[in-house]
N, CA, C and O atoms as CSV, one atom per row, in Angstrom:
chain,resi,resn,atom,element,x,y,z
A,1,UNK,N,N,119.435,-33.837,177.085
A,1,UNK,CA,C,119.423,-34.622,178.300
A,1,UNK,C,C,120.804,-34.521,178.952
A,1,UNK,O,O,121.813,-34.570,178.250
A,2,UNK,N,N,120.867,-34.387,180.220
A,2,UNK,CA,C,122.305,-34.005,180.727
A,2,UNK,C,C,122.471,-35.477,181.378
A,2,UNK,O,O,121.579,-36.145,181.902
A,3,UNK,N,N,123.796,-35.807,181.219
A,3,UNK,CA,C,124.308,-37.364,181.480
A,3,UNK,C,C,125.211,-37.019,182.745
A,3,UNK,O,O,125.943,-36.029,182.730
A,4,UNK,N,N,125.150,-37.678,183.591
A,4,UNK,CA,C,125.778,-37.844,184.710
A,4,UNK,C,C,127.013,-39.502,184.960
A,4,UNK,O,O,126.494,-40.617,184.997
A,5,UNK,N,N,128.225,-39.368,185.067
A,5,UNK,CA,C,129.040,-40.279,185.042
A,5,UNK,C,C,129.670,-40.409,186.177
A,5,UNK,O,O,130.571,-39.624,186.471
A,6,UNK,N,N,129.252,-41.541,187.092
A,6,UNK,CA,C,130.340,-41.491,187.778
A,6,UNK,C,C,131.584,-43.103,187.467
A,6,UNK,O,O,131.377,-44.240,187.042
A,7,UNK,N,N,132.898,-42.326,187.980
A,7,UNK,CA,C,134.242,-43.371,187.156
A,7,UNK,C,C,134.036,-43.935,188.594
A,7,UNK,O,O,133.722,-43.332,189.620
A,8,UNK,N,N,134.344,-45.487,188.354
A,8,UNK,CA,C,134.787,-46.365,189.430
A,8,UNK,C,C,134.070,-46.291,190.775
A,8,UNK,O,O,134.592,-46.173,191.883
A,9,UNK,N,N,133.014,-46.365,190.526
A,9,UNK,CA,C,131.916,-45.883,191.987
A,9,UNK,C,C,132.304,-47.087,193.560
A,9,UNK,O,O,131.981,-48.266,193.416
A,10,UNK,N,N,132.627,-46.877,194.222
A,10,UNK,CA,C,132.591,-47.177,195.515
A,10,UNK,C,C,131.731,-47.619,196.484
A,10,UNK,O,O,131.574,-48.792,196.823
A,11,UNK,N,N,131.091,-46.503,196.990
A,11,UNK,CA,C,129.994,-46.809,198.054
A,11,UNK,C,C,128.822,-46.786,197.388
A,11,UNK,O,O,128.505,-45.865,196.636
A,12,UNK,N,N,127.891,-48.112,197.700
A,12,UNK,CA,C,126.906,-48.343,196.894
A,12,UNK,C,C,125.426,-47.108,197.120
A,12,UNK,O,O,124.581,-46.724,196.311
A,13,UNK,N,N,125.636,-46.796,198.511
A,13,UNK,CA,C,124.833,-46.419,199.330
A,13,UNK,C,C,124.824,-44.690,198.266
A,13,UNK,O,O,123.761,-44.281,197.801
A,14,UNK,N,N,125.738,-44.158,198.121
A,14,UNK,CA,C,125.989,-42.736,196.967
A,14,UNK,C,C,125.740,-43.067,195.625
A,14,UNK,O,O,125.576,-41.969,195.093
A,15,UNK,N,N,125.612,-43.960,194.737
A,15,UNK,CA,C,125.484,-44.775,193.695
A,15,UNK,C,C,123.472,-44.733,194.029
A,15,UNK,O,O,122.623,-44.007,193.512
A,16,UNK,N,N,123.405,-45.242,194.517
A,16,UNK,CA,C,121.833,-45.697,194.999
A,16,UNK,C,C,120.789,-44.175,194.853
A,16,UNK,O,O,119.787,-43.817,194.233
A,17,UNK,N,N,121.825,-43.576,195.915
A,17,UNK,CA,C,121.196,-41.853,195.327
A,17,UNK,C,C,121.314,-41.297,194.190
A,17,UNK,O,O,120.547,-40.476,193.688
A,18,UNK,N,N,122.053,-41.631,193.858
A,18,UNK,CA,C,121.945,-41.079,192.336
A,18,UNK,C,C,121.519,-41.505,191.344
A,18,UNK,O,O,121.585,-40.892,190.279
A,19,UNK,N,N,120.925,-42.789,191.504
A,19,UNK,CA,C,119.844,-43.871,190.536
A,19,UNK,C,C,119.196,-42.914,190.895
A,19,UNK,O,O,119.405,-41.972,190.130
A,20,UNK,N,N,118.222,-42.572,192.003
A,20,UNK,CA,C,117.261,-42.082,192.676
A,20,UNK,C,C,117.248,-40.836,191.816
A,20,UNK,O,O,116.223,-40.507,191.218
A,21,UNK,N,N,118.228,-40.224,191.752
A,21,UNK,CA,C,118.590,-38.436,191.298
A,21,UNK,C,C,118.006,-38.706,190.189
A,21,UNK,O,O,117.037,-38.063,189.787
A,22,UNK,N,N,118.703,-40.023,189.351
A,22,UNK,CA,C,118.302,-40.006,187.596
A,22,UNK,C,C,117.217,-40.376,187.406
A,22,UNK,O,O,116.760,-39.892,186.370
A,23,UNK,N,N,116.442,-41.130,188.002
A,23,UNK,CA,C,114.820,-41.334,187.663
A,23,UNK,C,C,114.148,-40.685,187.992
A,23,UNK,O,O,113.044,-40.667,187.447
A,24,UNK,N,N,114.510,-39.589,189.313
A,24,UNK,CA,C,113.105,-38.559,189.227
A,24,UNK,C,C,113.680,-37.573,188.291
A,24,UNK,O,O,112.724,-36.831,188.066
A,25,UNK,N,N,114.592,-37.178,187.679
A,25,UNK,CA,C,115.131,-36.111,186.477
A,25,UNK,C,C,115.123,-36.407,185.143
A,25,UNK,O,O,115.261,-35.617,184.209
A,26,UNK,N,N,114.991,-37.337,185.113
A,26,UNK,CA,C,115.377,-38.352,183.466
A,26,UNK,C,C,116.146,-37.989,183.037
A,26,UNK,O,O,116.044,-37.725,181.839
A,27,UNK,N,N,118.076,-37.606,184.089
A,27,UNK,CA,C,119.187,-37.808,183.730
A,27,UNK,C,C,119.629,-39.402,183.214
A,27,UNK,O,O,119.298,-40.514,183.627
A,28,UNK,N,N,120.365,-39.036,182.321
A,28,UNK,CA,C,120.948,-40.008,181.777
A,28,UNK,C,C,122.471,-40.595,182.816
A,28,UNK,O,O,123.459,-39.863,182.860
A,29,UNK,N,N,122.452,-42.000,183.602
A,29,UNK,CA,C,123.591,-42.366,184.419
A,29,UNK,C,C,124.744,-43.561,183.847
A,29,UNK,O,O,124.589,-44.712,183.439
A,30,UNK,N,N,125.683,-42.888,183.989
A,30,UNK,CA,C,127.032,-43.866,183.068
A,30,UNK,C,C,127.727,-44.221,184.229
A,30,UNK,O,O,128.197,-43.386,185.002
A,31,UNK,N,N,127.830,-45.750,184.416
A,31,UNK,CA,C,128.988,-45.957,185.298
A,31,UNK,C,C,130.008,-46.458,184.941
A,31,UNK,O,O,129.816,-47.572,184.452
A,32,UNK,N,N,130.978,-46.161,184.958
A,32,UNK,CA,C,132.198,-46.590,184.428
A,32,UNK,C,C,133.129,-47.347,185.636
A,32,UNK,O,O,133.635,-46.855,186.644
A,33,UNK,N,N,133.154,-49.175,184.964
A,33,UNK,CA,C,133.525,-50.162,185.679
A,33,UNK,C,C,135.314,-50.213,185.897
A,33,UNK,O,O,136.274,-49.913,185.188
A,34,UNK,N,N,135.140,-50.739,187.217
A,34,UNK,CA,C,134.978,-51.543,187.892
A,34,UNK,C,C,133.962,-50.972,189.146
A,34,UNK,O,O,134.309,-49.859,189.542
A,35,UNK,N,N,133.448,-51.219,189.444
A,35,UNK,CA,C,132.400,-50.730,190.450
A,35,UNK,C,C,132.872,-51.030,191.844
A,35,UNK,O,O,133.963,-51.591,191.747
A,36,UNK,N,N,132.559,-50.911,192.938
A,36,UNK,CA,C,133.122,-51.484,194.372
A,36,UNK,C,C,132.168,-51.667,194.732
A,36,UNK,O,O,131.805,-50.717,195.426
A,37,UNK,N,N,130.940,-52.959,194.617
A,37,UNK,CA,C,129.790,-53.383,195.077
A,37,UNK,C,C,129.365,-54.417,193.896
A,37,UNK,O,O,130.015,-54.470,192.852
A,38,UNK,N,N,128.180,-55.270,194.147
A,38,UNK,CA,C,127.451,-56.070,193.372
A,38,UNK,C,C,126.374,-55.015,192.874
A,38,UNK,O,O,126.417,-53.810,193.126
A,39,UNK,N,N,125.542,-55.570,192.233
A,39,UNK,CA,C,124.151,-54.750,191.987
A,39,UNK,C,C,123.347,-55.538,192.848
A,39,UNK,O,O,122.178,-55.154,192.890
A,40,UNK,N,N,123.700,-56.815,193.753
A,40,UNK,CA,C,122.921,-57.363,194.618
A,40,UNK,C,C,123.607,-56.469,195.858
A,40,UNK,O,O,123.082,-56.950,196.862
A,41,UNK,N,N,124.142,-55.846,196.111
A,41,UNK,CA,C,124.599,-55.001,197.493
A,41,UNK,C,C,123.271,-54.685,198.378
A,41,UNK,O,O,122.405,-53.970,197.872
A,42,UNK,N,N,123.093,-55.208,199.702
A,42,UNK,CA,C,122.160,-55.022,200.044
A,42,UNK,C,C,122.020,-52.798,200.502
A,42,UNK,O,O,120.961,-52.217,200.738
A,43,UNK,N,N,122.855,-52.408,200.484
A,43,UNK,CA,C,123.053,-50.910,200.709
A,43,UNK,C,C,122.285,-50.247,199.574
A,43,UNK,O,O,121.288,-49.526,199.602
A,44,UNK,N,N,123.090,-50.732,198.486
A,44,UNK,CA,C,122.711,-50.234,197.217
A,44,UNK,C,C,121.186,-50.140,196.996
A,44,UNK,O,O,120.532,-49.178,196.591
A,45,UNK,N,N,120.723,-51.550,197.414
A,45,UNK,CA,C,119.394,-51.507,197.089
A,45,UNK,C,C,118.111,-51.089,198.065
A,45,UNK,O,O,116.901,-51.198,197.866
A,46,UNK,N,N,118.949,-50.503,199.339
A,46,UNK,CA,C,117.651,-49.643,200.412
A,46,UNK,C,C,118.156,-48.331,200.162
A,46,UNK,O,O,117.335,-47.519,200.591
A,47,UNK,N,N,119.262,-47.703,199.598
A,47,UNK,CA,C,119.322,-46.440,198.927
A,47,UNK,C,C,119.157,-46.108,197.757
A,47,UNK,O,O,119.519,-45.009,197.336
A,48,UNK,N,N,118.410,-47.273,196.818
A,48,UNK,CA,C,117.602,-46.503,195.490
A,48,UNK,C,C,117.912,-47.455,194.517
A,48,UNK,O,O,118.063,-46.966,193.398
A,49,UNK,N,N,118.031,-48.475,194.585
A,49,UNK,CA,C,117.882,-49.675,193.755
A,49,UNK,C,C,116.391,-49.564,193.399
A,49,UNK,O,O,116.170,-49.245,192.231
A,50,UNK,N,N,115.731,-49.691,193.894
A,50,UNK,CA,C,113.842,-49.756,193.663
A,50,UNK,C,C,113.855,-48.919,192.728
A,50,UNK,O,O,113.268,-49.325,191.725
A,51,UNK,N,N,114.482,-47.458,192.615
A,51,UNK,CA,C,113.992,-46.854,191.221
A,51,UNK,C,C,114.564,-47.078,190.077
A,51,UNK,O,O,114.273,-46.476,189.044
A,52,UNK,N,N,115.607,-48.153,190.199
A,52,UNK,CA,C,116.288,-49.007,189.032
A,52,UNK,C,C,115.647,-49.023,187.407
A,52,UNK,O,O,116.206,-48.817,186.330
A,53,UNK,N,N,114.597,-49.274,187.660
A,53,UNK,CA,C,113.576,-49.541,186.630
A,53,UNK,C,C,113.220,-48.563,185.811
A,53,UNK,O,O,113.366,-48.533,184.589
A,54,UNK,N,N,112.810,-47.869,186.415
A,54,UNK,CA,C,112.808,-46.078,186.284
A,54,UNK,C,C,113.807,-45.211,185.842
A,54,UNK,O,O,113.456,-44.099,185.448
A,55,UNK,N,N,115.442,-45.631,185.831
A,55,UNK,CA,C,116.399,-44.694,184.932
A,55,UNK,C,C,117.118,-45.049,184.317
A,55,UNK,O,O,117.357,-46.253,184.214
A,56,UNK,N,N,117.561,-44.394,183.857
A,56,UNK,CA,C,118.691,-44.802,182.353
A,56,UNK,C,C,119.666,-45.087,182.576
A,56,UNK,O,O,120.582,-44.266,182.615
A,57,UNK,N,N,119.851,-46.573,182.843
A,57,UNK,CA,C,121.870,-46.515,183.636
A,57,UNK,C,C,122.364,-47.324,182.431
A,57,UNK,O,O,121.805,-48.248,181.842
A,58,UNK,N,N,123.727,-46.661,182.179
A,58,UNK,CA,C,124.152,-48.013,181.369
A,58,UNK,C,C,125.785,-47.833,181.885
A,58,UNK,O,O,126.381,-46.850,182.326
A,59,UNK,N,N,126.164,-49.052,181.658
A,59,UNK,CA,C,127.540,-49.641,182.256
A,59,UNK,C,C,128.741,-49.552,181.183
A,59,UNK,O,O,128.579,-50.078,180.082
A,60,UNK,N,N,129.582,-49.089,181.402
A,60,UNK,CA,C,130.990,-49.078,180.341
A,60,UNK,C,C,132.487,-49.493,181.010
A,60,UNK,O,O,133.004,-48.852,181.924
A,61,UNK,N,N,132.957,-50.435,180.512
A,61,UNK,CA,C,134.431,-50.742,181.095
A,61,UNK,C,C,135.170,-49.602,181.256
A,61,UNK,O,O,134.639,-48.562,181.646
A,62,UNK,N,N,136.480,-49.688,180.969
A,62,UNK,CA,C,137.104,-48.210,181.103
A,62,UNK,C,C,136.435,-46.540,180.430
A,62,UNK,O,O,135.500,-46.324,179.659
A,63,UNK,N,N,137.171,-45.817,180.965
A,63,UNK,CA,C,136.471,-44.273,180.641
A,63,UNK,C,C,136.867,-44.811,178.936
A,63,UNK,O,O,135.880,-45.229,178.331
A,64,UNK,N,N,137.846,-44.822,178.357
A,64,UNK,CA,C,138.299,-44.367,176.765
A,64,UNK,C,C,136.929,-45.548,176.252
A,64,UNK,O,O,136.716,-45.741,175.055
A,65,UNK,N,N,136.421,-45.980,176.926
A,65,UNK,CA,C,135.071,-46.825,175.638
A,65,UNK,C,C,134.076,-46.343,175.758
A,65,UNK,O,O,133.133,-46.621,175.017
A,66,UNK,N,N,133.986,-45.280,176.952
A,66,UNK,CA,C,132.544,-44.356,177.144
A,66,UNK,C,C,133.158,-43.274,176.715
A,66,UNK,O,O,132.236,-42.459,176.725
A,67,UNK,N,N,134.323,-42.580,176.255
A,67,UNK,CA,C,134.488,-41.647,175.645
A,67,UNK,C,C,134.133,-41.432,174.067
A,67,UNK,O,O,133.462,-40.570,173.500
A,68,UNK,N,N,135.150,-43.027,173.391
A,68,UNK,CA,C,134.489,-43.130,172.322
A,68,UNK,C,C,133.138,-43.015,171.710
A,68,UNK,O,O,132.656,-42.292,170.838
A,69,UNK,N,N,132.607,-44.163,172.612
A,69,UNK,CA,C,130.526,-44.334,172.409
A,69,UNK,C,C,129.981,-42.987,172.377
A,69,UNK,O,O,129.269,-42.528,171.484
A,70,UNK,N,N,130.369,-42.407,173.410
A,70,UNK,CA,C,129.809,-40.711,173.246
A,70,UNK,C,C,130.224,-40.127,172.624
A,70,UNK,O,O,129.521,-39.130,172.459
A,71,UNK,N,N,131.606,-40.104,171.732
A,71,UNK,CA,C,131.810,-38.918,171.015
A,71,UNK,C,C,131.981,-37.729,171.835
A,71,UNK,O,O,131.566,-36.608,171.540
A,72,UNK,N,N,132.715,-38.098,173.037
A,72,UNK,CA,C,133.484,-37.317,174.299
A,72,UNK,C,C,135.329,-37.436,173.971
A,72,UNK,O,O,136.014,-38.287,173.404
A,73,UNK,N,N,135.571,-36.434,174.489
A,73,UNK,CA,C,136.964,-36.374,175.036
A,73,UNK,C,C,136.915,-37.002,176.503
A,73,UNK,O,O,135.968,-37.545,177.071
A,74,UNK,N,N,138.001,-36.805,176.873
A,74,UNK,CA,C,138.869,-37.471,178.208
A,74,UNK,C,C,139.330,-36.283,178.814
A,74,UNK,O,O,139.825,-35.344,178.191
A,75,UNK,N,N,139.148,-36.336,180.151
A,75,UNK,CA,C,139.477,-35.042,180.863
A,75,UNK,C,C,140.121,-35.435,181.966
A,75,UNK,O,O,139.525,-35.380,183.042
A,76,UNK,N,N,141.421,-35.889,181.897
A,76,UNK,CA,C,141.756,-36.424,183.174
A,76,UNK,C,C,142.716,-35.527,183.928
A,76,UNK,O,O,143.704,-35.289,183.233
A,77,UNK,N,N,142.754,-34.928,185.164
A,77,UNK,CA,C,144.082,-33.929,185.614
A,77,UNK,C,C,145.212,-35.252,186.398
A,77,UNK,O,O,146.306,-34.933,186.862
């Protein structure tokens, strides 16, 4: 399964598409917090909140605790 991460997401409205991306693919989605939106964002949720249900998101504080959990390195330039 290929996992998709995005660090410190911003605009909810790009976030929303890519829920969208991971439930019709059954990519796996990591967001790594602090986020720049609620999960009540009304953006968020007319660009793909509805398929919420439908994909695999899970939430991690900084990158080094989603590095650990995965059994990833850190790739930062």
């Amino acid at each position: 399964m290929l996992d998709i991460v995005l660090y410190e997401p911003e605009i909810p409205q790009n976030t929303g598409n890519i829920i969208r991306l991971c439930a019709n693919t059954g990519f796996r989605l990591h967001l790594i917090e602090p986020l720049g939106f609620t999960w009540d964002d009304k953006k968020l949720r007319r660009s793909g909140l509805d398929y919420h249900e439908f994909a695999d998101i899970k939430s991690t504080k900084p990158s080094r605790h989603f590095c650990k959990a995965n059994n990833r390195s850190a790739y930062l330039p």
